[in-house]
N, C-alpha and C positions, 0 to 999 in steps of 0.2 A: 823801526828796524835798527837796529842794535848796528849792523854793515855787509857791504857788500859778501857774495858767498865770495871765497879766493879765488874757486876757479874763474868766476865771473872776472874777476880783475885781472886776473893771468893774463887773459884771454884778451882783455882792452888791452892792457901793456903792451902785448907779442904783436895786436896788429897795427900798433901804432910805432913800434920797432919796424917790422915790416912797411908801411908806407914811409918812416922813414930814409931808410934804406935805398928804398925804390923812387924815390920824389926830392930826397937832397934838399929841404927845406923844413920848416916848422909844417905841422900837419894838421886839419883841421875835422873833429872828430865830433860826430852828433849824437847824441843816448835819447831814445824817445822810450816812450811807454806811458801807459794810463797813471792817475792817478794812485801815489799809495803804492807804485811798482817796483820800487827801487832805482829808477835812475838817478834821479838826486844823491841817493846813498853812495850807488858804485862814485860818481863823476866827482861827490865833496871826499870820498875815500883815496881816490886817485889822486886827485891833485894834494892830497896831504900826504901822502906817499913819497912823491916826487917832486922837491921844489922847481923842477923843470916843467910843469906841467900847471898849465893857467884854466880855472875852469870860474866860468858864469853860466849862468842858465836866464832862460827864454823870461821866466819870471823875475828876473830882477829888472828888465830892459821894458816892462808893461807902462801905457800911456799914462799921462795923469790921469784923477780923477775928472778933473776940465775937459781935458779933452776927450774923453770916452762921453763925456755928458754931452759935448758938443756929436758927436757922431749919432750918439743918440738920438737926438734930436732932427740930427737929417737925413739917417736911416732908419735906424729901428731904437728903440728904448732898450734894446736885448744888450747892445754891443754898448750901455754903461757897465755891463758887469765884464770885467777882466776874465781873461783867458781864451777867448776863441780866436782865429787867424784874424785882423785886423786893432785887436786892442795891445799889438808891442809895437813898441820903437823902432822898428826893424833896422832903424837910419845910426840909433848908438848901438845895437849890437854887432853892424860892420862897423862902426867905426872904432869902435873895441878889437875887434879884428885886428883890424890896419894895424892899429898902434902899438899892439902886442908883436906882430909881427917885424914894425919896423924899429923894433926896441933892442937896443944897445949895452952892453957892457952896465952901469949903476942906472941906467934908467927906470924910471918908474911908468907904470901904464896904472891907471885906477879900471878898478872893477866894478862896474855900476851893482846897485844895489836896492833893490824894492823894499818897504815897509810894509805888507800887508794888513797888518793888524789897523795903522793907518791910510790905509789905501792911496800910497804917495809914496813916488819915489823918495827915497833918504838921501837927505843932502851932499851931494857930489864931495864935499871936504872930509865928511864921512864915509867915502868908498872906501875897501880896503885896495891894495895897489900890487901889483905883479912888479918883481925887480929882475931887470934884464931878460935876454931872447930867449921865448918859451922852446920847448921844443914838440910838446902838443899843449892845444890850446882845444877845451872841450864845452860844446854848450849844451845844456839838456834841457830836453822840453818834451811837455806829453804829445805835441804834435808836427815833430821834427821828423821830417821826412813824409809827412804825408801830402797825398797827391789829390785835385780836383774830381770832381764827381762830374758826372754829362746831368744838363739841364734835364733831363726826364728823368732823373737821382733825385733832383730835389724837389720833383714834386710831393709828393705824398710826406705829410708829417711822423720822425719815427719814435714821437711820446705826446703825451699832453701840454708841455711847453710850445714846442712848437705850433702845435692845433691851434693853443688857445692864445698865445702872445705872439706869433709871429706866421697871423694867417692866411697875410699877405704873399710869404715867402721872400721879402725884402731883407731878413737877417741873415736868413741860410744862402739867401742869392750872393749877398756880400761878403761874408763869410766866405764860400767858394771861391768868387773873385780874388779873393787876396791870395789863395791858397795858389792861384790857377797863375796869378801875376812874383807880387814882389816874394809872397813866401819862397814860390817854387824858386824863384832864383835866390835866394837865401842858402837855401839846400842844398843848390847846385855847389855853390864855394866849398862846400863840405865835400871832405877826403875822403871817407867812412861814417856812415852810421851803425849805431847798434841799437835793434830796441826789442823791451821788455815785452814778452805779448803775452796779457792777462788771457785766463781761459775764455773769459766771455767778459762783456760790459755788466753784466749783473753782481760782480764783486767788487767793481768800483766804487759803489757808496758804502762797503762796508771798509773796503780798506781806507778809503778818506776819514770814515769816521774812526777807525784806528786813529790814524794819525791827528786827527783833533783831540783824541783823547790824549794822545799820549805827551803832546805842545801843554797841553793843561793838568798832566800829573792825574790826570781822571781811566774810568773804565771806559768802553763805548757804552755801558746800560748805564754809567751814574753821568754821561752824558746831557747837559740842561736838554728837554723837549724843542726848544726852537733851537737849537744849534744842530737838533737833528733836522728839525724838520728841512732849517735854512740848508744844510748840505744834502740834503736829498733831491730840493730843487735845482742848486748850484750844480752838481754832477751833470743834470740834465742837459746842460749847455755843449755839456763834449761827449754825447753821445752819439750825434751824427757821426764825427769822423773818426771816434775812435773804432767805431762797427766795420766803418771802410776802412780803417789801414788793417785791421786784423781779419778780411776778408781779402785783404792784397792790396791796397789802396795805398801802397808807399812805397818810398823805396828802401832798404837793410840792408846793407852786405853780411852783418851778424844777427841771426834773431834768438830770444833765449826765451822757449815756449816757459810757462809758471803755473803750476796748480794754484786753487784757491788759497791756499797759505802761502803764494811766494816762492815754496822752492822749485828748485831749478830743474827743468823735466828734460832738456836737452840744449846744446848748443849747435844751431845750423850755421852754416856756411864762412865764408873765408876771406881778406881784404886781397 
């Protein structure tokens, strides 16, 4: 995606204007959506916008590779692959918070920052750094704002990952737990959220695979075979709760429905 549509942006600015106004402090704003949906785009557009405005996202604050391999191993093998509720930080991205918040006049705050390609965080002296009191501070993530499922949600498997890797139900039980424990109070600090809502979960692997093409200067058809086939499986992993939050299973005070191409089919509701 080339950038956010304007109105999209409008629309963040004016209510983060508004809870300013209304709350007399720095304000903290969350962008969820599926994979491929554009929150990244609006939240890195916005803060390049306004040097007032501090943004990281859910994906740079991800565990090490150690430590997801440790969880692995005493849950499930599922939760070494990054991204589902339980493989981030959740502990530096409040404390990115704080320090954003309690930032002064020449202060610097660092921005944590993930490697994916290395599957490790990049080294802390390499963060980039926010200078002085933001006045929004925006984190985004594909599953910012979503809320826990009832134990008879997760019984029944909803792909062949689940079925066949986790058929116990030990990954999606923990998985919910985090959601149900420290995520939800992660969310709660949040002032506003906004999030993207794809039509359905069945354009999620093609928009990911957009976006692998487009990191690699490639088509999605001149796409190598295992890079497809790896994010076809990868997607799988956020397809439980992306199905619940676009069924209602979150909380948005802004939601911006999206046809299969991305654009913008409406803007609900109000901070």
């Amino acid at each position: 995606m080339s950038g956010p549509d304007p109105l999209v942006l409008e629309v963040a600015q004016d209510a983060a204007r508004t809870l300013i106004q209304r709350l007399k402090r720095p304000v903290r704003i969350g962008v969820a959506g599926a994979q491929g949906s554009g929150k990244s785009t609006l939240a890195a557009a916005w803060a390049k916008a306004d040097p007032r405005v501090a943004h990281f996202s859910l994906d740079d604050v991800y565990l090490t590779t150690a430590a997801r391999k440790a969880l692995g191993e005493k849950i499930s093998p599922l939760l070494r692959t990054r991204g589902a509720p339980g493989t981030h930080d959740l502990d530096l991205a409040k404390r990115t918070i704080l320090q954003l918040e309690a930032a002064r006049g020449r202060d610097r705050t660092p921005l944590p920052r993930f490697d994916k390609v290395a599957d490790a965080p990049v080294k802390a002296a390499q963060w980039p750094s926010f200078l002085g009191t933001p006045n929004v501070i925006v984190v985004d993530g594909w599953c910012v704002g979503a809320t826990a499922q009832s134990a008879a949600e997760l019984d029944d498997p909803v792909n062949m990952l689940e079925l066949e890797e986790d058929e116990s139900g030990a990954w999606r039980a923990y998985v919910n737990d985090q959601l149900a424990g420290p995520y939800a109070a992660f969310f709660a600090r949040l002032d506003a959220i906004i999030a993207f809502d794809a039509p359905g979960f069945e354009v999620v692997e093609r928009w990911r695979l957009e976006q692998e093409a487009q990191l690699r200067g490639l088509t999605v058809e001149t796409l190598p075979k295992e890079v497809r086939a790896n994010i076809a499986k990868f997607v799988l992993h956020y397809e439980r709760i992306t199905w619940h939050m676009l069924a209602g299973g979150r909380r948005a005070e802004i939601v911006i429905p999206l046809d299969a191409n991305r654009a913008v089919l409406d803007i609900v509701g109000a901070v």
